[in-house]
C-alpha positions in Angstrom: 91.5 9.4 -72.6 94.1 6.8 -71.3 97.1 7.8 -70.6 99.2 6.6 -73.8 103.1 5.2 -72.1 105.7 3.8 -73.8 105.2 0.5 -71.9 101.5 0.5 -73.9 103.3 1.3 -76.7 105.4 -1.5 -76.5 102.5 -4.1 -75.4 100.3 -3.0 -78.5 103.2 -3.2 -80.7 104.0 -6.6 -79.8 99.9 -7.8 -79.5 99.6 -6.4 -83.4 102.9 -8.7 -84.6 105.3 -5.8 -84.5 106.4 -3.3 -86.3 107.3 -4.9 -89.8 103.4 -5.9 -89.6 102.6 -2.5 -89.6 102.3 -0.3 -92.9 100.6 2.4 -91.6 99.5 4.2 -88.8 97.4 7.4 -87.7 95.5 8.4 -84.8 92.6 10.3 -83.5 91.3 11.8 -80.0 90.4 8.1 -79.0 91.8 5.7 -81.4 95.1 4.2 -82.9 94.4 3.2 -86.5 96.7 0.3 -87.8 96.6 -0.9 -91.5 98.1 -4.0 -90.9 99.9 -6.0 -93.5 98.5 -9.4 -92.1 95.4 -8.8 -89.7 95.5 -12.5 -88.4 98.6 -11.9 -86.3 96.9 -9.5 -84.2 96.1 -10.9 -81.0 93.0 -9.4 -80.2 92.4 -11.2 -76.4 95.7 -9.9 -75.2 95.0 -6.4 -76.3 91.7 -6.1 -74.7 93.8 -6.7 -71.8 96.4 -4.0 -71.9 95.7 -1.7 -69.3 94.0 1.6 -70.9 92.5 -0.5 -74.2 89.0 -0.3 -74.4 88.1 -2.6 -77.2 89.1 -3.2 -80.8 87.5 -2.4 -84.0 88.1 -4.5 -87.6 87.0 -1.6 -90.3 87.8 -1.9 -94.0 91.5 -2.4 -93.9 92.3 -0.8 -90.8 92.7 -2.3 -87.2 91.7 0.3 -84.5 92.5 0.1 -81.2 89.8 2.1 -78.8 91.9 4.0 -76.0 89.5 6.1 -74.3 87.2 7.1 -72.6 88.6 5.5 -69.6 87.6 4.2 -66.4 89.1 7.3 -64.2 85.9 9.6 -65.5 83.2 7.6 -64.2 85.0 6.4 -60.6 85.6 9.9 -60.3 81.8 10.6 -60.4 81.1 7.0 -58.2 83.7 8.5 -55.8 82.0 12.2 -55.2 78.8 10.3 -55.0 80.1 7.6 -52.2 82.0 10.4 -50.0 79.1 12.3 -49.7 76.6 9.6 -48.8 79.2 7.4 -46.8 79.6 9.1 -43.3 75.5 9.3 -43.4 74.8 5.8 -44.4 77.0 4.7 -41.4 75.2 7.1 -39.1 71.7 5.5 -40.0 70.4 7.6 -42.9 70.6 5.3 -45.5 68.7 7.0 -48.2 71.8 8.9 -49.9 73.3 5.4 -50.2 70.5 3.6 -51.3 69.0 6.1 -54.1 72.3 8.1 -54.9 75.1 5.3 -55.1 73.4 1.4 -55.1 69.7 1.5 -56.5 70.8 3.1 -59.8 73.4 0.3 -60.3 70.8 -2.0 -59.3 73.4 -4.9 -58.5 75.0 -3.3 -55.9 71.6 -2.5 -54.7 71.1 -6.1 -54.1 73.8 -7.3 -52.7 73.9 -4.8 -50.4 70.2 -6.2 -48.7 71.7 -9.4 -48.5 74.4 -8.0 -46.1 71.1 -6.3 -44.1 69.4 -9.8 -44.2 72.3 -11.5 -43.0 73.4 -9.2 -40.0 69.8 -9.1 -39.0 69.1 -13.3 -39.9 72.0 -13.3 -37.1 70.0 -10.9 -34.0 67.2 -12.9 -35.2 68.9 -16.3 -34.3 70.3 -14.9 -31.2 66.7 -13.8 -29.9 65.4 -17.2 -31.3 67.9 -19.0 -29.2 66.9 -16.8 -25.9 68.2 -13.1 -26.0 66.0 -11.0 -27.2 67.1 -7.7 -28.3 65.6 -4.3 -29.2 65.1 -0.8 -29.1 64.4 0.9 -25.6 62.7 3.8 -27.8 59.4 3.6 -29.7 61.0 5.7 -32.7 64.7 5.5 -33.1 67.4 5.6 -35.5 69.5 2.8 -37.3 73.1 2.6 -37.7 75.9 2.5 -35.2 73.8 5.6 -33.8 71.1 3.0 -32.3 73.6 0.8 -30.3 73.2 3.0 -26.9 69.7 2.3 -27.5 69.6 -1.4 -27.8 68.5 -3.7 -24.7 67.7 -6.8 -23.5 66.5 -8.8 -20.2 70.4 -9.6 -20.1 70.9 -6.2 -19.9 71.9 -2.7 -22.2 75.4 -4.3 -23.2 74.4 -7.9 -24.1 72.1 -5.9 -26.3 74.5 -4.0 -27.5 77.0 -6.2 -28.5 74.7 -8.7 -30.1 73.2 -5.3 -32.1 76.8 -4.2 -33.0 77.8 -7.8 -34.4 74.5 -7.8 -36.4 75.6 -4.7 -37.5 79.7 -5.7 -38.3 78.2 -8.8 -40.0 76.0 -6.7 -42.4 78.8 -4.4 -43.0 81.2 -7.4 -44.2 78.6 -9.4 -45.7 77.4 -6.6 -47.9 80.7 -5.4 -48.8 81.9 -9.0 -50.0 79.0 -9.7 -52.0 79.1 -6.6 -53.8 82.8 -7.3 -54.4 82.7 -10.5 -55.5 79.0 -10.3 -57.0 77.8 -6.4 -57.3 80.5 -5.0 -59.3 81.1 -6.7 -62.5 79.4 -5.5 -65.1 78.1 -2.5 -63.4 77.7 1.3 -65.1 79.5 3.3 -63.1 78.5 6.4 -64.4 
């Protein structure tokens, strides 16, 4: 449940026309029920917005303001599932990542290949334009764990560093698309 302050309080008294438009109040576990001597006043828009409102529900006479569940539950259990799948992911083993914490959210999921593409669209262009760069092993691993073990005729550290930027570029370019693009409207649970 959201943690009720006197600063919400004071926000939801104000967003339901204040206390002489109130003429009675009760409560349960998750919701404040208003009966509201004129419902029109209440602002509904501003108090969706009050930090620790979930919604509002119009019922017979009474206005209800939904308080809870709130977010802290589920990023609690996103959380647990990132820390554990985190320090793997940036080792190479991407599977915890990819089936524990993005593919279930599907949007994440997404936007977290088009950081892969891009990184990779880059070692791509820089082989196109005459540095070819790859893996001095027949099996190997992925990850900042494979950038001993890139190469090219240049040399082990022009392959390297071109691998490592590929890599830094799919880093950033996932993270800001599923920031701007992976997170909204997203179950975190």
């Amino acid at each position: 449940m959201a943690k009720i302050t006197q600063t919400m309080i004071s926000q939801l008294l104000a967003a339901v026309g204040g206390s002489s438009n109130v003429s009675k109040c009760g409560n349960c576990m998750t919701r404040l029920r208003l009966t509201l001597a004129n419902n029109g006043v209440a602002d509904q828009a501003v108090i969706k917005q009050i930090p620790g409102v979930m919604g509002v529900v119009e019922s017979d006479e009474q206005f209800q303001i939904i308080l809870g569940p709130g977010k802290a539950k589920k990023d609690a259990v996103l959380r647990t599932q990132v820390k554990g799948a985190i320090i793997p992911g940036i080792l190479g083993i991407g599977e915890p990542l990819i089936y524990g914490v993005t593919l279930p959210r599907v949007k994440p999921f997404v936007t977290a290949c088009i950081g892969g593409a891009a990184g990779f669209f880059f070692i791509g262009l820089v082989s196109y334009l005459g540095l070819p760069v790859g893996l001095n092993t027949v099996f190997g691993p992925s990850g900042i764990v494979a950038i001993p073990l890139m190469t090219s005729h240049s040399g082990i550290f022009a392959g390297m560093a071109v691998f490592l930027v590929g890599l830094l570029i799919s880093y950033v370019v996932g993270f800001l698309a599923t920031y701007f693009f992976g997170s909204k409207d997203v179950d975190l649970s």
